[in-house]
N, C-alpha and C positions, 0 to 999 in steps of 0.2 A: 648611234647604235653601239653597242659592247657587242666584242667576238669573244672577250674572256672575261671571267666575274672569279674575285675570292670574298668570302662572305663568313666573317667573324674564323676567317683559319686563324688556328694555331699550329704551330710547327716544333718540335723538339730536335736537337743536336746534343747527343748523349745524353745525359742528365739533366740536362735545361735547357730552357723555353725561350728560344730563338727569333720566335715571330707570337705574336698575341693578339688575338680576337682581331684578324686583318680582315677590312672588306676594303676594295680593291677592282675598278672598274677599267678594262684596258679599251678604249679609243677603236671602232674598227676601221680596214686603213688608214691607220699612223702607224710612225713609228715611237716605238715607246722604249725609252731609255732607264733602268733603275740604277742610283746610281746612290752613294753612302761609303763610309769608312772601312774600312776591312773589318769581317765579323759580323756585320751590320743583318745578315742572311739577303741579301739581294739574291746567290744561286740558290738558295735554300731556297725561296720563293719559287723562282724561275724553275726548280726542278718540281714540285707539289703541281704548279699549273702543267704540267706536261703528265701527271698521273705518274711520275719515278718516284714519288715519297707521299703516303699517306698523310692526312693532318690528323692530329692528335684531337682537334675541333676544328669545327664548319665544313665547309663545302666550295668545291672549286665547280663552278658555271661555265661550261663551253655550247655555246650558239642554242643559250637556253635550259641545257638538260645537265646533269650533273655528273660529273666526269666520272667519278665512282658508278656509276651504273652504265656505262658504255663501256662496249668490248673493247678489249685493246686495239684489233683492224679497224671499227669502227674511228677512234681515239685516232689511230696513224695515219688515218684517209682525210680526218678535221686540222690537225695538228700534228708538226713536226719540231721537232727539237735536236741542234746540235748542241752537247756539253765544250765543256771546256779540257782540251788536250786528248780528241780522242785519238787512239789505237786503231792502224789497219791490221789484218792478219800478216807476215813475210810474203812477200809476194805477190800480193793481190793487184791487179792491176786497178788505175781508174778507172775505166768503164766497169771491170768486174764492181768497184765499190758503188760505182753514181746506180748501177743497177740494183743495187740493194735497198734504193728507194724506194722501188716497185713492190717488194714485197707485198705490203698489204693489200694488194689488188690481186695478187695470187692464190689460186687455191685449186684443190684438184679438177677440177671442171675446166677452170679457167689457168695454164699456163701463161707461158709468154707469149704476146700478141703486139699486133703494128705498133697498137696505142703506148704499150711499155715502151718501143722503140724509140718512139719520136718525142716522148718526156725526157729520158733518157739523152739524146740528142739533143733537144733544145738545152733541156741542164750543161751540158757540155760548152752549147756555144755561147749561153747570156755568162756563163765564169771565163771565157775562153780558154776553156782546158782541153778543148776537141784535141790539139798535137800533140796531148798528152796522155791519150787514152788508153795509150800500149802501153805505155811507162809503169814500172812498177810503186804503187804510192809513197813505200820506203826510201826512196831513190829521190823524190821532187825536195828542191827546199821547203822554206817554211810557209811563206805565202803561196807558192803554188799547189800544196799540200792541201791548206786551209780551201783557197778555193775548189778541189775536190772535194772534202769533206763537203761543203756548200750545195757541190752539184747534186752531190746524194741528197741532201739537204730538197732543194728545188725538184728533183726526180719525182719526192714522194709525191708533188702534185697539192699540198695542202694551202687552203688561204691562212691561215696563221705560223706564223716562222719564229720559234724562242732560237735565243742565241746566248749562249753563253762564257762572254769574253772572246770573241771572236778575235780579236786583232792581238792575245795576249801572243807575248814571244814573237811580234813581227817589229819588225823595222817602222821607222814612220810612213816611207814610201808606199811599204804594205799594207799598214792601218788602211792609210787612202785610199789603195785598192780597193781593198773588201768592203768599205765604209761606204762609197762610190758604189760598188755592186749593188749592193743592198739597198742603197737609197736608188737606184735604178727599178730593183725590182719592188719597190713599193709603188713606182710613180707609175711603171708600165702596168704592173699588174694589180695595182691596190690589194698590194697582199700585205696585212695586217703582223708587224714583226715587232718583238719584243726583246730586246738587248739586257743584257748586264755590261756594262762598260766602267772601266778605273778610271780612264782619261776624261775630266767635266768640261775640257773645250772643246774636244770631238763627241762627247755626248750632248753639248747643247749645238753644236755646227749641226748635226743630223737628226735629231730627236725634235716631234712636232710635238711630244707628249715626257715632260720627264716625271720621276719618283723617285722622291729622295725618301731613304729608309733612314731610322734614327728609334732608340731606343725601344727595338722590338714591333714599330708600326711607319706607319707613313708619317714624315715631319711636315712635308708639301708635296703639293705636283703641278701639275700643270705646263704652259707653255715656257722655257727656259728665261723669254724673256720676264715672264711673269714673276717668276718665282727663285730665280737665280740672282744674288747679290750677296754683300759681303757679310752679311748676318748668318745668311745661310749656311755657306761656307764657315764660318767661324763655330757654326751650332753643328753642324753635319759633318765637318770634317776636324776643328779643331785647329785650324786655320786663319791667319789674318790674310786679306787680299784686296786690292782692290779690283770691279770687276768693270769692264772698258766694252765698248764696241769692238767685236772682229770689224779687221780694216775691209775683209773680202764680202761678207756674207752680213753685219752688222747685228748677228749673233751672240751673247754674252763670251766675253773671253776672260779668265780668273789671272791676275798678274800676280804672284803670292810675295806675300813680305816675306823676308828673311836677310841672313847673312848670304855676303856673296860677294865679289870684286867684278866691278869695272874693268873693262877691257879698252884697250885704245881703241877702238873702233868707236868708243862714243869719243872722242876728242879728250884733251887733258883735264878739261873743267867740267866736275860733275854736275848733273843737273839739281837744281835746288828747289822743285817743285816735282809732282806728281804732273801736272799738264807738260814740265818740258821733257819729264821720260814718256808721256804718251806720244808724245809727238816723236820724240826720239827711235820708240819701240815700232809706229807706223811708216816711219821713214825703214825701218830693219825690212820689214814687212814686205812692203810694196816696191822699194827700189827708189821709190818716187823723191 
């Protein structure tokens, strides 16, 4: 089944034509990673499926019906979306923000009730940011931030979740975090999440479904192991690499060619094949 459909969009960024006649079937629970060069409109996608940017042509398909003809509550009740780098008000606490998930369930009839409560609350404890709900959001680093953003994220209660760069500006400790999160909440709650990601070994480590963008459309998709090798990378990103088993997960991992220096840690004598730096890179790896 599809939770989300684009169908012959076209997209504009100022004067020109960004994206072109995309159709575009998103997997429902999986997670689905889009992923391509800089410029390439991966957010530009990701923001038209969420109804924040009209298409110039087509139609975006949410559980059937066309986004364009669904109210915006309706739209925030199916789907939620966090951008990339957002803005708390000064002050705001977490909980004031994770509650602003609820919104679209509010209206004058219906305030706030148990049910807001315990969304609200659960959001808090699957990010574990509950000991953080007094905190003012200005105040938390950067990973902790993000998983607030998240919690509001999760609050709204929708089975589809865009995300847009989520781990950008975090540490790697913190990618792992939220990466972890989110693949948590796919697996407990088969909620159907759609990433933009820069990083292509943590986009293929967690993505059951990728899409790679390339001159205005889709170049491939599919499972990473499917579709991930060093052509790809050479056409999509520009790139020479070769691409190896992850030692953990046995997920495509991209080794990229380039200039660079040896360090003593590999020993005096460099290696003189591609299999004895594999071995070499899985020994870094694993410890083993």
């Amino acid at each position: 089944m599809q939770a989300l459909e684009t169908r012959n969009v076209s997209l504009n960024y100022g004067s020109g034509t960004i994206i072109e006649r995309l159709s575009l079937s998103i997997p429902e629970h999986q997670i689905t990673v889009f992923i391509g060069a800089n410029g390439c409109g991966k957010s530009t996608l990701l923001r038209s499926m969420a109804r924040l940017l009209k298409p110039s042509e087509g139609e975006i398909i949410l559980d059937g019906k066309q986004i364009s003809e669904l109210s915006t509550k309706e739209v925030a009740r199916k789907l939620s979306i966090l951008p990339q780098g957002p803005i708390a008000p000064e002050g705001l606490t977490v909980f004031q923000l994770v509650k602003q998930g609820r919104y679209p369930y509010q209206h004058w009839l219906k305030q706030w009730s148990a049910e807001d409560e315990r969304f609200v609350r659960q959001a808090l404890q699957a990010t574990k940011t509950m000991e953080l709900a007094d905190k003012p959001v200005d105040s938390l680093s950067g990973g902790q931030r993000q998983r607030a953003w998240i919690a509001m994220t999760l609050a709204q209660g929708t089975q589809t979740v865009l995300l847009d760069e989520p781990t950008t500006y975090l540490d790697m400790a913190h990618q792992i975090d939220i990466l972890d999160l989110l693949f948590e909440l796919n697996e407990k709650e088969q909620t159907t999440i759609v990433m933009v990601l820069h990083d292509l070994n943590l986009a293929c480590r967690y993505a059951h479904h990728v899409v790679a963008l390339k001159d205005k459309s889709v170049y491939a998709q599919g499972k990473p192991e499917e579709v991930i090798n060093p052509e790809l990378v050479r056409h999509v990103f520009g790139m020479e690499c070769e691409v190896v088993p992850d030692p953990f997960f046995g997920t495509p991992l991209c080794i990229p060619k380039g200039k660079g220096r040896r360090t003593a840690d590999y020993g005096t004598k460099p290696s003189n094949t591609l299999e004895d730096y594999k071995e070499e890179y899985r020994h870094e790896l694993t410890g083993s």
